[in-house]
C-alpha positions in Angstrom: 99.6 135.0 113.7 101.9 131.9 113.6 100.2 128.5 112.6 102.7 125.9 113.6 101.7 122.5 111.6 103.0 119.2 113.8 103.2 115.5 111.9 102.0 113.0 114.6 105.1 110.8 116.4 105.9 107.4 114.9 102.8 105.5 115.3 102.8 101.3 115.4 102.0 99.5 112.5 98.3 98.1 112.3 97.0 96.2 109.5 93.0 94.6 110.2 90.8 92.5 108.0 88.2 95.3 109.0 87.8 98.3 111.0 90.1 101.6 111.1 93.3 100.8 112.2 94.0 104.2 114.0 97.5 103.2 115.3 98.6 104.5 118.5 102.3 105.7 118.6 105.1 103.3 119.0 107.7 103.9 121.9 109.9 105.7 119.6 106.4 107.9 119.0 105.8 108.4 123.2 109.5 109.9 123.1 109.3 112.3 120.2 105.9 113.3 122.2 107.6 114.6 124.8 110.8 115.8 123.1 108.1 118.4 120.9 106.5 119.3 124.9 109.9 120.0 125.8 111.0 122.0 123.0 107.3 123.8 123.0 106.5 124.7 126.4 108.5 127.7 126.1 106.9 129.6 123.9 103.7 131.3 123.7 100.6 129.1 122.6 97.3 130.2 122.6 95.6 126.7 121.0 96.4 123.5 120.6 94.5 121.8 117.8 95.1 117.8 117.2 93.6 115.4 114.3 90.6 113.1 116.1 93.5 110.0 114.7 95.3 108.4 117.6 98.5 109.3 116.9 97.7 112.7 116.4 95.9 113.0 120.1 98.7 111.0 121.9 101.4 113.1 120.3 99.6 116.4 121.1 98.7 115.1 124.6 102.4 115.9 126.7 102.4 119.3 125.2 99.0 120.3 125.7 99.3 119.2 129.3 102.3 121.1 130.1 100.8 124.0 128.7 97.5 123.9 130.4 95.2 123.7 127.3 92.9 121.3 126.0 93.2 119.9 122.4 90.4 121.1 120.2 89.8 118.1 117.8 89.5 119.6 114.3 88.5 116.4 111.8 89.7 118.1 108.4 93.0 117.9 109.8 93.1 114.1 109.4 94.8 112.1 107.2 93.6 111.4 103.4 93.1 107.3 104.7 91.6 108.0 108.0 89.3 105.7 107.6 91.6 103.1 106.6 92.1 99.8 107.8 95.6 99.5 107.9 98.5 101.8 108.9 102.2 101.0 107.3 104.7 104.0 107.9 105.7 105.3 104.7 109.4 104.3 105.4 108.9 100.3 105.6 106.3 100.7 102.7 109.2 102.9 100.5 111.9 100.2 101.8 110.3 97.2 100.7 109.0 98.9 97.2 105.3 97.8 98.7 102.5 97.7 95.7 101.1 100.3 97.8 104.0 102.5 98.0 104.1 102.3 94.2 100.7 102.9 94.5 100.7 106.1 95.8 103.6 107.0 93.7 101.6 107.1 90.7 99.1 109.5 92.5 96.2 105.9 92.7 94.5 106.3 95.7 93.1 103.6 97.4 89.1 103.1 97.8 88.0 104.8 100.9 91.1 107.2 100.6 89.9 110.8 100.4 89.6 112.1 96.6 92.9 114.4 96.3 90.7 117.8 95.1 88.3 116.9 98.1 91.6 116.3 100.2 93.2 119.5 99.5 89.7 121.9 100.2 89.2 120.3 103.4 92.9 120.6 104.6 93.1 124.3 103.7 90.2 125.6 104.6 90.7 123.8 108.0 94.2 125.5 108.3 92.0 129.1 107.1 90.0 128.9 109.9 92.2 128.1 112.3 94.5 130.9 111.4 91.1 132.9 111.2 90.1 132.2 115.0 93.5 133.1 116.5 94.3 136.7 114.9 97.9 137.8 116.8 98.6 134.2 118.4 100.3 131.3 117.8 98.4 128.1 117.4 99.5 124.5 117.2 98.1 121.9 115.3 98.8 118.3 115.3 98.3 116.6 112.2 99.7 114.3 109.3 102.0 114.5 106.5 99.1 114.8 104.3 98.0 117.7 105.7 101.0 119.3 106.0 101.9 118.6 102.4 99.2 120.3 101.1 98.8 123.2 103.0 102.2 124.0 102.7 101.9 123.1 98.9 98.7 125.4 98.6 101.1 128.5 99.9 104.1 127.7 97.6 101.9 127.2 95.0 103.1 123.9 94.1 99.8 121.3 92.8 100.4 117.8 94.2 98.9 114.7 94.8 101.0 112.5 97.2 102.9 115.4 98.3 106.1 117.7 97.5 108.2 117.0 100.3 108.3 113.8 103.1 107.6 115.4 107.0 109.8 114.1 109.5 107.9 112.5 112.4 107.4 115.0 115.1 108.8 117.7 112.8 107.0 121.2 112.5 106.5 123.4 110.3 105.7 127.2 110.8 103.3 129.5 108.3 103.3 133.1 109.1 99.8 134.4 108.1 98.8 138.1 108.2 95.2 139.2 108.4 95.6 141.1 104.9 95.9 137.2 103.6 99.6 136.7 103.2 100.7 133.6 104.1 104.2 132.6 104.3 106.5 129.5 105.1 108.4 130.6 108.0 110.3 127.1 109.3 110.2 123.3 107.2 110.8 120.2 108.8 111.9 121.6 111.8 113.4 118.7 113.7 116.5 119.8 116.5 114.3 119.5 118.8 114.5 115.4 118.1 118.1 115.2 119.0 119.0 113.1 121.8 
């Protein structure tokens, strides 16, 4: 089977004195939407799976339309600060050297962040059953960088905290998993279909 792991569009940024921020995506976000529909539609997909986050459900949303499935929300495929209350993208917080960027650098999570060990179980055994359910198929899943770090990470091999490589928006990511247990990175940061 063929797992194809999708980070969420560019979301907006959201910062709250309270609350979850769940962002929804920005224009940019709506585009790269239906750029991965486009690119998509064409190929065989038995499932589309999508993070319950906002920007996960509104990027899933063209393609699952144009395919004619409905999104089965899987929560262990959302993001270590889900319950957060604010949401910077990773760019502006890396181009401005934010306290929090330097943060996360030196693998300190935030209170109300997902502990990393309980991260990583969560994320693969979500991707495990996904792969489990769809023996033969190919299966999408719209998530987060997170997630996609450490799945892919879990594969290679490869222990990290904040990650081992940065997910382009919209990019996807394919793992080729047999039923014997092999599982193999077929595609990373897959990302033509973004041109314009």
């Amino acid at each position: 089977m063929e797992l194809l792991l999708v980070r969420h569009g560019l979301p907006v940024r959201r910062e709250l004195t309270s609350g979850v921020a769940d962002p929804e995506l920005a224009p940019d976000g709506l585009l790269q939407a239906e750029r991965l529909a486009d690119y998509l539609a064409s190929e065989e997909i038995s499932a589309v799976y999508v993070s319950p986050l906002k920007r996960a459900r509104e990027t899933a949303a063209p393609l699952a339309k144009r395919l004619g499935l409905t999104p089965v929300v899987e929560d262990d495929i959302s993001e270590f600060d889900r319950n957060s209350s604010e949401y910077v993208p990773i760019e502006e917080l890396r181009g401005t050297n934010d306290p929090r960027w330097l943060r996360m650098i030196r693998g300190e999570w935030e209170e109300g962040h997902d502990h990393p060990d309980l991260f990583r179980k969560r994320v693969v055994a979500a991707c495990e059953r996904m792969i489990e359910r769809h023996p033969g198929e190919r299966v999408v899943a719209v998530c987060h960088g997170g997630v996609i770090n450490q799945y892919l990470a879990h594969i290679l091999g490869i222990q990290t905290q904040l990650g081992f490589f940065y997910p382009q928006y919209t990019s996807i990511h394919r793992v080729v998993a047999s039923r014997e247990g092999l599982r193999s990175l077929s595609t990373l940061n897959e990302t033509a279909h973004l041109r314009g």
